[in-house]
Backbone and ligand atoms as CSV (ligand in chain L), in Angstrom:
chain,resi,resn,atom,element,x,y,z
A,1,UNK,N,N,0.034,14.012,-30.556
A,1,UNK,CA,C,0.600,13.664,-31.859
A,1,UNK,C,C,-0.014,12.365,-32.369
A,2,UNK,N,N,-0.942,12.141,-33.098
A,2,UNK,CA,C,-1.086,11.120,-33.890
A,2,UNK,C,C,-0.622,10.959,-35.398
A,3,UNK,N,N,-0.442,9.305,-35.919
A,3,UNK,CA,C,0.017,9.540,-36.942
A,3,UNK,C,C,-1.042,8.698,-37.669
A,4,UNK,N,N,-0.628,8.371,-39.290
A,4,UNK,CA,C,-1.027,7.694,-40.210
A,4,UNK,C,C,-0.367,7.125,-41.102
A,5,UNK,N,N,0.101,5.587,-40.906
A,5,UNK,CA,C,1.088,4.744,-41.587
A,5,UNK,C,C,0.451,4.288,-42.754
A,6,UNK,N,N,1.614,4.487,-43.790
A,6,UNK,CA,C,0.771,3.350,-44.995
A,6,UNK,C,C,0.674,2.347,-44.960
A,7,UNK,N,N,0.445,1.662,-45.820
A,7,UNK,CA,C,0.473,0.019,-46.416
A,7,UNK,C,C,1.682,-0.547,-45.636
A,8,UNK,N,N,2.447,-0.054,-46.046
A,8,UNK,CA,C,3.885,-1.143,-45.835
A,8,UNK,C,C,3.983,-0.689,-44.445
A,9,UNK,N,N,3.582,0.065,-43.596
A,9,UNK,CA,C,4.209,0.230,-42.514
A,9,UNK,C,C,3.585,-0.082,-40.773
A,10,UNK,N,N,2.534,-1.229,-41.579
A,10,UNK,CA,C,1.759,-1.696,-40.487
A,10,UNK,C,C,2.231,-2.496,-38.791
A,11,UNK,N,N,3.520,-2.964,-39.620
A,11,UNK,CA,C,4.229,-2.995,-37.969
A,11,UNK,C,C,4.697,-1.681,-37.220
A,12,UNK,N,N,5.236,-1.146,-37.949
A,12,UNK,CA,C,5.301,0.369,-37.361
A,12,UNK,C,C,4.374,0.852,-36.861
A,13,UNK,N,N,3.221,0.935,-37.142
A,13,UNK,CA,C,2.036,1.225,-36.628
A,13,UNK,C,C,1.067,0.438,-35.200
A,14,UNK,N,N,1.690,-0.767,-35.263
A,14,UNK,CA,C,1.310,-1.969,-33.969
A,14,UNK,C,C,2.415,-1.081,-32.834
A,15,UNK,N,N,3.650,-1.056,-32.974
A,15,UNK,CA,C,4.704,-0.565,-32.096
A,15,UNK,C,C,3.983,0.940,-31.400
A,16,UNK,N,N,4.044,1.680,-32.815
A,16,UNK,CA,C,3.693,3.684,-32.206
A,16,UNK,C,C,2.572,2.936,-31.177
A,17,UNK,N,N,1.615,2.068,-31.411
A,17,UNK,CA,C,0.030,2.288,-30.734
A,17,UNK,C,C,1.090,1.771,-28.818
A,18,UNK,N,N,1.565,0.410,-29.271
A,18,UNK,CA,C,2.543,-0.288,-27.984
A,18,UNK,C,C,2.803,0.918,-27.191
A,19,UNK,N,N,3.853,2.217,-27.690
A,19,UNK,CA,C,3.726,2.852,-27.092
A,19,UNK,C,C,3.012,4.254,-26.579
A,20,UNK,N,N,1.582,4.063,-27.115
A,20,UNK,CA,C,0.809,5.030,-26.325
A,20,UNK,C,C,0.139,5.638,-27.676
A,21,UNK,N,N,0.515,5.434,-28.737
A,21,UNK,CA,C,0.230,6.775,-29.822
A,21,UNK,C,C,-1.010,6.042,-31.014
A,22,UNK,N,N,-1.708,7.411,-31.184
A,22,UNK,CA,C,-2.515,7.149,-31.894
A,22,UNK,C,C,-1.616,6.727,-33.475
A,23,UNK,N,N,-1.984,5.721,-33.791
A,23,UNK,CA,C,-1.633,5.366,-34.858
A,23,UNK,C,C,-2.442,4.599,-36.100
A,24,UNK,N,N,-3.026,5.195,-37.085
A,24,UNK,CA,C,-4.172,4.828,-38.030
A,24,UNK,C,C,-3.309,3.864,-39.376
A,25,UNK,N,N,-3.442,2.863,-39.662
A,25,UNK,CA,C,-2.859,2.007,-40.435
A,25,UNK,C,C,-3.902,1.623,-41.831
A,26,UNK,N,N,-3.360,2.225,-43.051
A,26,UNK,CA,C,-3.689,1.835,-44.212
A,26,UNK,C,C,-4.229,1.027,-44.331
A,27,UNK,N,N,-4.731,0.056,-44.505
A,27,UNK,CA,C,-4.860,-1.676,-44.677
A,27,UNK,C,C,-4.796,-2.034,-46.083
A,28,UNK,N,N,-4.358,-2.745,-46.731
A,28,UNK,CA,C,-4.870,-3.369,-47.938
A,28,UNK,C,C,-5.851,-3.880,-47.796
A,29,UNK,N,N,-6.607,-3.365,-48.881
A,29,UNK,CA,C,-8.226,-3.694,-49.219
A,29,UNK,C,C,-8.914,-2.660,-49.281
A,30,UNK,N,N,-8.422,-1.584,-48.540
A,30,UNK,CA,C,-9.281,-0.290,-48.330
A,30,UNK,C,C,-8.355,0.103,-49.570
A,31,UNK,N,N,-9.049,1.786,-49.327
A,31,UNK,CA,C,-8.898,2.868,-49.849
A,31,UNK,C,C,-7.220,3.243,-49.749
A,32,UNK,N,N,-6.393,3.071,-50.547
A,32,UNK,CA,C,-5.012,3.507,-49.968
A,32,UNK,C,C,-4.387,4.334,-50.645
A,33,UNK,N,N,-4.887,4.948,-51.685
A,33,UNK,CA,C,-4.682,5.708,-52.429
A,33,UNK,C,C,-4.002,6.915,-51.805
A,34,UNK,N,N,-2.917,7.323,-52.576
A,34,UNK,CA,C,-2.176,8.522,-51.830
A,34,UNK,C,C,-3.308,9.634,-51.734
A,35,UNK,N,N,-4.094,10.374,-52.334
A,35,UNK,CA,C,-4.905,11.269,-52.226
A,35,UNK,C,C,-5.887,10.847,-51.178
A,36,UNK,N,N,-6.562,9.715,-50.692
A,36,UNK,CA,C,-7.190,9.505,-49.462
A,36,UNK,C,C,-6.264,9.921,-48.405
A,37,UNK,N,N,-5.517,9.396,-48.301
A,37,UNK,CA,C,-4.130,8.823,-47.477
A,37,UNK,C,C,-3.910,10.603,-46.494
A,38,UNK,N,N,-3.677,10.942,-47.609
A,38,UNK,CA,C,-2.943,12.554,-47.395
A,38,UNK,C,C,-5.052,13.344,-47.001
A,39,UNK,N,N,-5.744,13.099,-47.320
A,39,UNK,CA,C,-6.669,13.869,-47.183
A,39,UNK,C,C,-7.481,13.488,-45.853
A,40,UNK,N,N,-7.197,12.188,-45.258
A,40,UNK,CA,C,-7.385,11.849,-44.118
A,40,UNK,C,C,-6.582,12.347,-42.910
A,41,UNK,N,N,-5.292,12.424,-43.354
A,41,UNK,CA,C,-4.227,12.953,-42.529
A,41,UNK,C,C,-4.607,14.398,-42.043
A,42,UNK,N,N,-4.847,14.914,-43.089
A,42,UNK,CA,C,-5.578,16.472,-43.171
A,42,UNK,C,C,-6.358,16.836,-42.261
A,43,UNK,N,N,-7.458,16.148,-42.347
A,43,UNK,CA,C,-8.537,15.986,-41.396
A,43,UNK,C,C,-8.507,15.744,-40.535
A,44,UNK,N,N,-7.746,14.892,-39.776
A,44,UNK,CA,C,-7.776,14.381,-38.453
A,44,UNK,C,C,-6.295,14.638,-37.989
A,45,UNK,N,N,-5.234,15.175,-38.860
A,45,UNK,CA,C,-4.099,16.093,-38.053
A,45,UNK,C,C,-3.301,15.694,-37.633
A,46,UNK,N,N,-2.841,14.607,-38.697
A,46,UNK,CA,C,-2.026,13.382,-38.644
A,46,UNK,C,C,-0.973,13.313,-38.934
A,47,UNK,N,N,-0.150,12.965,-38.869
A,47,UNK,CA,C,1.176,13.226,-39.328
A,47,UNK,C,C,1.432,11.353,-40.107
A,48,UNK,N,N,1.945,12.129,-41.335
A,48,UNK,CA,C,1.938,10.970,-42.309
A,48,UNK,C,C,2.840,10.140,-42.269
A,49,UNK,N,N,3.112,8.999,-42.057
A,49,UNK,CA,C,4.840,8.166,-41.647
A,49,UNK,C,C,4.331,7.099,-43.227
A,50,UNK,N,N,5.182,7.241,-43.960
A,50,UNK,CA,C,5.169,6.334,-45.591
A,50,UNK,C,C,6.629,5.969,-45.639
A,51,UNK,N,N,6.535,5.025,-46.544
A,51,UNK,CA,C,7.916,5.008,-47.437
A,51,UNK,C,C,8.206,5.366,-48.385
A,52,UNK,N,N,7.313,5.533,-49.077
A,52,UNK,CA,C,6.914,6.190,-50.076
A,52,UNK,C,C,7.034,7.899,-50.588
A,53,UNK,N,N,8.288,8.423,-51.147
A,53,UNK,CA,C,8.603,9.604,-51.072
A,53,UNK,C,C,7.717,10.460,-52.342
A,54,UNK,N,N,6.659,9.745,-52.858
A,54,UNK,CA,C,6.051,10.017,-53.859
A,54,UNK,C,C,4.565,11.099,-52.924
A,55,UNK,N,N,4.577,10.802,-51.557
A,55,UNK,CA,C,3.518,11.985,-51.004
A,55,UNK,C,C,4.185,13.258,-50.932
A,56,UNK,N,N,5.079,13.416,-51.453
A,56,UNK,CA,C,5.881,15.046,-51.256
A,56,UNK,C,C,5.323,15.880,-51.965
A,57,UNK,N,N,4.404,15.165,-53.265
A,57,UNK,CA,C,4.136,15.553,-54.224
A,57,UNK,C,C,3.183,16.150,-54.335
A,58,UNK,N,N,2.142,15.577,-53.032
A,58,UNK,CA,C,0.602,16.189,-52.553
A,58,UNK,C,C,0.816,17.716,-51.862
A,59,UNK,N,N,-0.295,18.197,-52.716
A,59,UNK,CA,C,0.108,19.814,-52.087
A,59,UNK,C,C,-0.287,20.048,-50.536
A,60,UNK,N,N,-0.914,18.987,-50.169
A,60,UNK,CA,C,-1.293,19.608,-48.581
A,60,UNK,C,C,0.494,19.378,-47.592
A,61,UNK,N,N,0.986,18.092,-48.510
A,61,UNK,CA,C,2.326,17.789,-47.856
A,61,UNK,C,C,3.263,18.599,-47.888
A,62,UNK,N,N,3.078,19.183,-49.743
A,62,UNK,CA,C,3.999,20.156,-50.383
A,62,UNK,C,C,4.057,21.643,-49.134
A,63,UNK,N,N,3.240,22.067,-49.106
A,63,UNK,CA,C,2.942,23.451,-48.334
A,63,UNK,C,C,2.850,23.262,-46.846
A,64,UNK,N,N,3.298,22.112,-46.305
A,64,UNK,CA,C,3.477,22.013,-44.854
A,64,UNK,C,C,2.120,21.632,-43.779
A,65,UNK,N,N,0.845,21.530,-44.186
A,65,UNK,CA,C,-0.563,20.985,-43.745
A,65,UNK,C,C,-0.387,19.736,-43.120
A,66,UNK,N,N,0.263,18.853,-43.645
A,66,UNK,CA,C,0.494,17.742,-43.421
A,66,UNK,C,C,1.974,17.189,-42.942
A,67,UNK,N,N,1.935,17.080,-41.657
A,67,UNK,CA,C,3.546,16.763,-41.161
A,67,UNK,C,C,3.782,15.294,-42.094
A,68,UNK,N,N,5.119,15.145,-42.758
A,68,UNK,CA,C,5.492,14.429,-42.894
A,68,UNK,C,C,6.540,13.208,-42.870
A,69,UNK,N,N,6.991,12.219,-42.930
A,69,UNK,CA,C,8.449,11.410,-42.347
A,69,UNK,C,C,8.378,10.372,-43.390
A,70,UNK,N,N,9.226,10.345,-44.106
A,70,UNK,CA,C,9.672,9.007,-44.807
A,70,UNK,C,C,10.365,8.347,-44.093
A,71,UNK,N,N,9.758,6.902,-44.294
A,71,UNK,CA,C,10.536,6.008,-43.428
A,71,UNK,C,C,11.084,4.837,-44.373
A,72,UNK,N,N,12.489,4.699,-44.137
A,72,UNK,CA,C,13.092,4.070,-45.117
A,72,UNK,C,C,12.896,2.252,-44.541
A,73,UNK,N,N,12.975,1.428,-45.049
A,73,UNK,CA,C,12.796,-0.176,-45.174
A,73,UNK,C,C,13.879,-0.344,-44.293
A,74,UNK,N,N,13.640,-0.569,-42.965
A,74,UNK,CA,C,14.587,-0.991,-41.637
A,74,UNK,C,C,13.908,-1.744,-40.738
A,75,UNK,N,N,15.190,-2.592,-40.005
A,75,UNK,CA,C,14.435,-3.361,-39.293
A,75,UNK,C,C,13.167,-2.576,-38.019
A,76,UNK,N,N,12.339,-2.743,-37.468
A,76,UNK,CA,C,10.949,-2.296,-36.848
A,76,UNK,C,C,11.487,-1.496,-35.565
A,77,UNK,N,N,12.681,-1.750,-34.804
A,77,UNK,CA,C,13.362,-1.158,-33.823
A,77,UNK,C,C,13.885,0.153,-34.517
A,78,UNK,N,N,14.620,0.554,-35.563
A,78,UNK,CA,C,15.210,1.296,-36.366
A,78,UNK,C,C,14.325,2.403,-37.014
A,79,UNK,N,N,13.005,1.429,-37.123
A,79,UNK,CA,C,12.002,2.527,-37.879
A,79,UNK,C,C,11.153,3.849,-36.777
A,80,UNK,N,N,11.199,2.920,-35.377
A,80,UNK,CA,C,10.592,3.582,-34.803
A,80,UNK,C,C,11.580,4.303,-33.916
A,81,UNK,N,N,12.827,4.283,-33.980
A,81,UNK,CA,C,13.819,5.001,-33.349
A,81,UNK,C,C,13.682,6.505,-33.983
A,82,UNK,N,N,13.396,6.189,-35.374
A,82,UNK,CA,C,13.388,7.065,-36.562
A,82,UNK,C,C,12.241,8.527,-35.758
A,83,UNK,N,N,11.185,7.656,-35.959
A,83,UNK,CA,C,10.172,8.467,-35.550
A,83,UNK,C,C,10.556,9.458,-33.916
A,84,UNK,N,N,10.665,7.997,-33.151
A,84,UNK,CA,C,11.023,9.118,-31.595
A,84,UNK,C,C,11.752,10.212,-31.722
A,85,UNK,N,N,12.335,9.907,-32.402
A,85,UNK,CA,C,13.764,11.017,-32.322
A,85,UNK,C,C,13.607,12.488,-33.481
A,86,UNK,N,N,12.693,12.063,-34.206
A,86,UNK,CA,C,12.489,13.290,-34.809
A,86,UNK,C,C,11.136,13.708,-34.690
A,87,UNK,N,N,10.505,13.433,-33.533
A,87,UNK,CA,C,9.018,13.894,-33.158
A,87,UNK,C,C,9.238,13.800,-31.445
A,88,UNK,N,N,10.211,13.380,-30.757
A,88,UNK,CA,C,10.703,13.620,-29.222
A,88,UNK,C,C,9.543,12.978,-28.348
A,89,UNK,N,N,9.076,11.728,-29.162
A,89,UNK,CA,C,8.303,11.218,-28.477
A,89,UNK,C,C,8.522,10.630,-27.326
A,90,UNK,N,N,7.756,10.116,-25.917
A,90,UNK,CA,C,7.931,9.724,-24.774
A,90,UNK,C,C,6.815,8.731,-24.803
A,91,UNK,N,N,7.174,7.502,-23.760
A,91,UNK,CA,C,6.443,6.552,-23.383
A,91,UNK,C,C,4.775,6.407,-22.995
A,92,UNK,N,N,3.862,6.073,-22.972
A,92,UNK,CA,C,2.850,6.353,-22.835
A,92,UNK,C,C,1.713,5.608,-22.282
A,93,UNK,N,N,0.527,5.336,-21.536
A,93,UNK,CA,C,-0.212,4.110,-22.094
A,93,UNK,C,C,-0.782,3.666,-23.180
A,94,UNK,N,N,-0.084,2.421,-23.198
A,94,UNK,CA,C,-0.508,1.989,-24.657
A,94,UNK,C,C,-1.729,2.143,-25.358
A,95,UNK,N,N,-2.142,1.370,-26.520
A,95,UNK,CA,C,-3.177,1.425,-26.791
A,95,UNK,C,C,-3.744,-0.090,-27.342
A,96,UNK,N,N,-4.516,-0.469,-28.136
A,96,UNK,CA,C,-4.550,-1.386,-28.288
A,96,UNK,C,C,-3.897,-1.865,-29.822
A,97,UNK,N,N,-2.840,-2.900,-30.245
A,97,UNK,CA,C,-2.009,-2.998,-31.111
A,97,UNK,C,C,-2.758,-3.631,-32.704
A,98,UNK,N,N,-3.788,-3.856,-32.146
A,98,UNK,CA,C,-4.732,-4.521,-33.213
A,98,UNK,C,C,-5.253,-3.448,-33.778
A,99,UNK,N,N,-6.431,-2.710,-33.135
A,99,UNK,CA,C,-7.126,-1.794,-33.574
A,99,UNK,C,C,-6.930,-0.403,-33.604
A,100,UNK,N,N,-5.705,0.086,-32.697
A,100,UNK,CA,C,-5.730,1.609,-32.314
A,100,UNK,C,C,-6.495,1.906,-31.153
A,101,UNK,N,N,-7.658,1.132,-30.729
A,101,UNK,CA,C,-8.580,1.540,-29.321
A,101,UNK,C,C,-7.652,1.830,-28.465
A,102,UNK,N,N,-8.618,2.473,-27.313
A,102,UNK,CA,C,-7.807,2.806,-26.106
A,102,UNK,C,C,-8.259,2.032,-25.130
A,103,UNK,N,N,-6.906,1.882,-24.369
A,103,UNK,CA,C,-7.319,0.444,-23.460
A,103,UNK,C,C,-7.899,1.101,-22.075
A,104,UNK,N,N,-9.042,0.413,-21.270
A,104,UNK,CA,C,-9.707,0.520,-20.201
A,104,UNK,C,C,-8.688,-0.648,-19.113
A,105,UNK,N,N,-8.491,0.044,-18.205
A,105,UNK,CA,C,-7.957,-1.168,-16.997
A,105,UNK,C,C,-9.197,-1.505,-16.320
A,106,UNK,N,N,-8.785,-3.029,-16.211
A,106,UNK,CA,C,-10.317,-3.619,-15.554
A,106,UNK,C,C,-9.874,-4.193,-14.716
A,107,UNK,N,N,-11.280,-4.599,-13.656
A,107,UNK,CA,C,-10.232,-5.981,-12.768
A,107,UNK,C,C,-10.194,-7.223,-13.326
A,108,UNK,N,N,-9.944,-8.171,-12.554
A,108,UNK,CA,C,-9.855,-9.440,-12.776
A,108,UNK,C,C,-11.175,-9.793,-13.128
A,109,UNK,N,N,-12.174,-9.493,-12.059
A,109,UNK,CA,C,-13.477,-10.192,-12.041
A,109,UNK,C,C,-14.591,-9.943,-13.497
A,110,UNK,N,N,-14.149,-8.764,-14.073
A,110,UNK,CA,C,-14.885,-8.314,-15.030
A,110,UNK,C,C,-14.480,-8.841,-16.419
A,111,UNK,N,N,-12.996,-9.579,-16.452
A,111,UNK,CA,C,-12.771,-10.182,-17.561
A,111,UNK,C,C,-12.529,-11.410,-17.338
A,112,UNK,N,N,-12.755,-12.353,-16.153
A,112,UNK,CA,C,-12.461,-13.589,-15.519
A,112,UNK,C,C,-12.852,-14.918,-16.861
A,113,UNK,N,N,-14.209,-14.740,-17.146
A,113,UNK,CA,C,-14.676,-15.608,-18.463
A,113,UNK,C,C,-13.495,-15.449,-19.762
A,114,UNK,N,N,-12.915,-14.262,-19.819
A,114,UNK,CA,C,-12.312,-14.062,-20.801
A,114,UNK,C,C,-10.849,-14.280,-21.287
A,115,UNK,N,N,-10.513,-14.523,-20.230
A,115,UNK,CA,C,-8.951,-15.440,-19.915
A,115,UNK,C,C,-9.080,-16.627,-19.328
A,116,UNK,N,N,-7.838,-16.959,-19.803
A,116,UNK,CA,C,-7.244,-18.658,-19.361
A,116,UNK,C,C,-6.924,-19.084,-18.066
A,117,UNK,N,N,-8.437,-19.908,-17.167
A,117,UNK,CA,C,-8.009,-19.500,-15.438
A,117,UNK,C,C,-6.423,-19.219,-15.468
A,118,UNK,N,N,-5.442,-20.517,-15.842
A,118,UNK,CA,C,-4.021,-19.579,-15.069
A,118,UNK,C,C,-3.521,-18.470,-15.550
A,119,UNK,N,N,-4.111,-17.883,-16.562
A,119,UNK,CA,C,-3.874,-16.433,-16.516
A,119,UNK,C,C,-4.223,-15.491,-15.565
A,120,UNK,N,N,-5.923,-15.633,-15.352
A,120,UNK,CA,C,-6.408,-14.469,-14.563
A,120,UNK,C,C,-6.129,-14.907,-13.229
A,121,UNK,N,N,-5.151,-15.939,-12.845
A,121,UNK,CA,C,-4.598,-15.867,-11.149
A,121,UNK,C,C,-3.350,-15.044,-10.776
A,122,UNK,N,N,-2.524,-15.281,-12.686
A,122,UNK,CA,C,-1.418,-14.555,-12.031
A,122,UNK,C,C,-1.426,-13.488,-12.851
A,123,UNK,N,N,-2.416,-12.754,-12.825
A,123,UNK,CA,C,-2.248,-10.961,-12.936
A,123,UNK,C,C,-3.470,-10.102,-12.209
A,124,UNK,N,N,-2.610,-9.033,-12.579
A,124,UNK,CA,C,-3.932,-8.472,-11.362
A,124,UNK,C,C,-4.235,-7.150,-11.942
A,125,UNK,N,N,-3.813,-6.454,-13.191
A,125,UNK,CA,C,-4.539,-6.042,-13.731
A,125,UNK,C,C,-4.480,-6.683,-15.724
A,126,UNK,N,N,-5.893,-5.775,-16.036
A,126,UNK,CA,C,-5.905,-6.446,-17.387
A,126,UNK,C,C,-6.822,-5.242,-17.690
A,127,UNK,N,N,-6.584,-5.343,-19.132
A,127,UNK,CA,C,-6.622,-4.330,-20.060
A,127,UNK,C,C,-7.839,-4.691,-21.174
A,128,UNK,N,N,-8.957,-3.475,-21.383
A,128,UNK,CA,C,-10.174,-4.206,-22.570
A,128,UNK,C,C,-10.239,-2.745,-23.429
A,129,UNK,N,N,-9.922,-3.378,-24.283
A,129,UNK,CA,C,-10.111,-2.337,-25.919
A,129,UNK,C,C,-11.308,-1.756,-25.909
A,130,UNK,N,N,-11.215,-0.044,-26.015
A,130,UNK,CA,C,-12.536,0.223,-25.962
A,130,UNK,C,C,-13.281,-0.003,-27.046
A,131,UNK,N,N,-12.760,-0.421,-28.339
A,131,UNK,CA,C,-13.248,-0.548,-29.909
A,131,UNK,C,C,-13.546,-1.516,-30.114
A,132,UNK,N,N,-12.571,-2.607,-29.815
A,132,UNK,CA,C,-12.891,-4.032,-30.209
A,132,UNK,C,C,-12.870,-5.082,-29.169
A,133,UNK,N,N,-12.956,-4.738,-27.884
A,133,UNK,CA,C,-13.232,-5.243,-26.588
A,133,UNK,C,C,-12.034,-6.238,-26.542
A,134,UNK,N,N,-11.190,-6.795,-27.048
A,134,UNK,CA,C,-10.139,-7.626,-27.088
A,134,UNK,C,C,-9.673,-7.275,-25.454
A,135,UNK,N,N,-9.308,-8.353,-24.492
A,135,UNK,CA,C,-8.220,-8.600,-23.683
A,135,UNK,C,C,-7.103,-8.583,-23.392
A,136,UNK,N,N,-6.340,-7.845,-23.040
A,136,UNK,CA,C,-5.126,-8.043,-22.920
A,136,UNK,C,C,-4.448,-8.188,-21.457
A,137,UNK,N,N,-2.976,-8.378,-20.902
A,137,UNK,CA,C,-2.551,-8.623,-19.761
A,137,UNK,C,C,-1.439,-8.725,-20.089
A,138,UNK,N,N,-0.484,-8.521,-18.626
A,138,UNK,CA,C,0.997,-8.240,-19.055
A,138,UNK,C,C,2.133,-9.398,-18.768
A,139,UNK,N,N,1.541,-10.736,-20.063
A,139,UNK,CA,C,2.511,-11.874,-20.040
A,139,UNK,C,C,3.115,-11.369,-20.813
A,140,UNK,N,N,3.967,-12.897,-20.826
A,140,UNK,CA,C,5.465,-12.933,-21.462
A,140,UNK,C,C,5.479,-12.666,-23.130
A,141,UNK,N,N,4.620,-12.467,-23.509
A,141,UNK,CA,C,4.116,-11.847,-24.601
A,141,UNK,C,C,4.664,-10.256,-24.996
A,142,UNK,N,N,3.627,-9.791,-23.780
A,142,UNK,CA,C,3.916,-8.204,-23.878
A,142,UNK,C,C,5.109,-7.868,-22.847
A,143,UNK,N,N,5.667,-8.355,-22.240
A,143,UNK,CA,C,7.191,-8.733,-21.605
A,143,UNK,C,C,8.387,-8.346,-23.161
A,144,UNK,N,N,8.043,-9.553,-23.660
A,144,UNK,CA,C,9.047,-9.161,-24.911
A,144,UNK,C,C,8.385,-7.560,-25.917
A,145,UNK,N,N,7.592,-7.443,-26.169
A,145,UNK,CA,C,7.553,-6.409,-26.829
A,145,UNK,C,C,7.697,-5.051,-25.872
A,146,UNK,N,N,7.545,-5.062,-24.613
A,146,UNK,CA,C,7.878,-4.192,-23.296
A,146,UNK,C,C,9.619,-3.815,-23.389
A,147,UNK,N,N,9.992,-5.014,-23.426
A,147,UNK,CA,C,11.975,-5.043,-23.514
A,147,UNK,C,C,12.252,-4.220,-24.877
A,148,UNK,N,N,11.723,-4.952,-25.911
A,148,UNK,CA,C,12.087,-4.388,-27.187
A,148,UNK,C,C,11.770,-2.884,-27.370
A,149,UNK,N,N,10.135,-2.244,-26.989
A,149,UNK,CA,C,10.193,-0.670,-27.081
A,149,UNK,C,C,10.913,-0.075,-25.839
A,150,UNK,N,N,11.434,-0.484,-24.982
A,150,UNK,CA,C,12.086,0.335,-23.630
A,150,UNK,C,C,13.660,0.869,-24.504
A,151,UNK,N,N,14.127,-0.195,-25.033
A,151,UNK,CA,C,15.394,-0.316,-25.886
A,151,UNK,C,C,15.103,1.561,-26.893
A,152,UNK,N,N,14.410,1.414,-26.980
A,152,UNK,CA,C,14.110,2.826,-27.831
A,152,UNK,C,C,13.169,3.825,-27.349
A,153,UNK,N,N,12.396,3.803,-26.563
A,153,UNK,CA,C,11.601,4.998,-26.102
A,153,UNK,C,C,11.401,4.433,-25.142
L,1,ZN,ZN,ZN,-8.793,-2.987,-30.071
């Protein structure tokens, strides 16, 4: 199941990736036009998460091509409760919250330059974006956002 968040729903979209899911995020600046929006979804078999109840209107949405979910203006726990529960989603490995990449587990030694020595002493695994090579590891960082999606999926 992957999805495709609009504009407004770019934290929603950091969370779905948190837990495991492909999740493609609008950006302002690009192309966001509902007819891209919906014709990308199309293509790559996306299921559309907006707030915006004005994509009902697109015939690929209209005639069922395009799974769709309006998501109403709630706090980010609420929105994505929304989603689990009406797509029966389950926990996953993450992905990466920036870009959508999928994360590679590495060891220590291969990202050692790339963290903060007392980071890379106290973990023992760590995580590299296959898209945008970014670092990651499981501090108190991803601790709190770990607590917060367990609370819901
Ligand atoms: Zn990335």
């Amino acid at each position: 199941m992957r999805f495709l968040c609009d504009a407004m729903l770019g934290g929603l979209a950091k969370w779905l990736r948190a837990a495991g899911y492909d999740a493609y995020y609008a950006r302002e600046g690009t192309d966001v036009s509902d007819r891209t929006l919906v014709a990308k979804a199309l293509e790559e078999g996306r299921v559309l998460l907006t707030s915006d109840g004005g994509f009902l209107e697109r015939k690929p949405v209209r005639d069922g091509r395009v799974g769709f979910l309006k998501v109403p203006h709630l706090p980010l726990e609420d929105q994505l409760r929304l989603v689990v529960e009406q797509f029966g989603l389950v926990r996953r490995q993450s992905r990466c919250m920036e870009c959508n990449g999928e994360l590679d587990v590495v060891p220590r030694a291969a990202v050692a330059e790339r963290v903060p020595p007392g980071v890379s002493g106290d973990h023992e695994r760590f995580f590299r974006c296959q898209d945008c090579g970014r670092v990651f590891w499981h501090g108190s960082h991803w601790q709190r956002i770990d607590d917060r999606l367990g609370r819901v999926i």
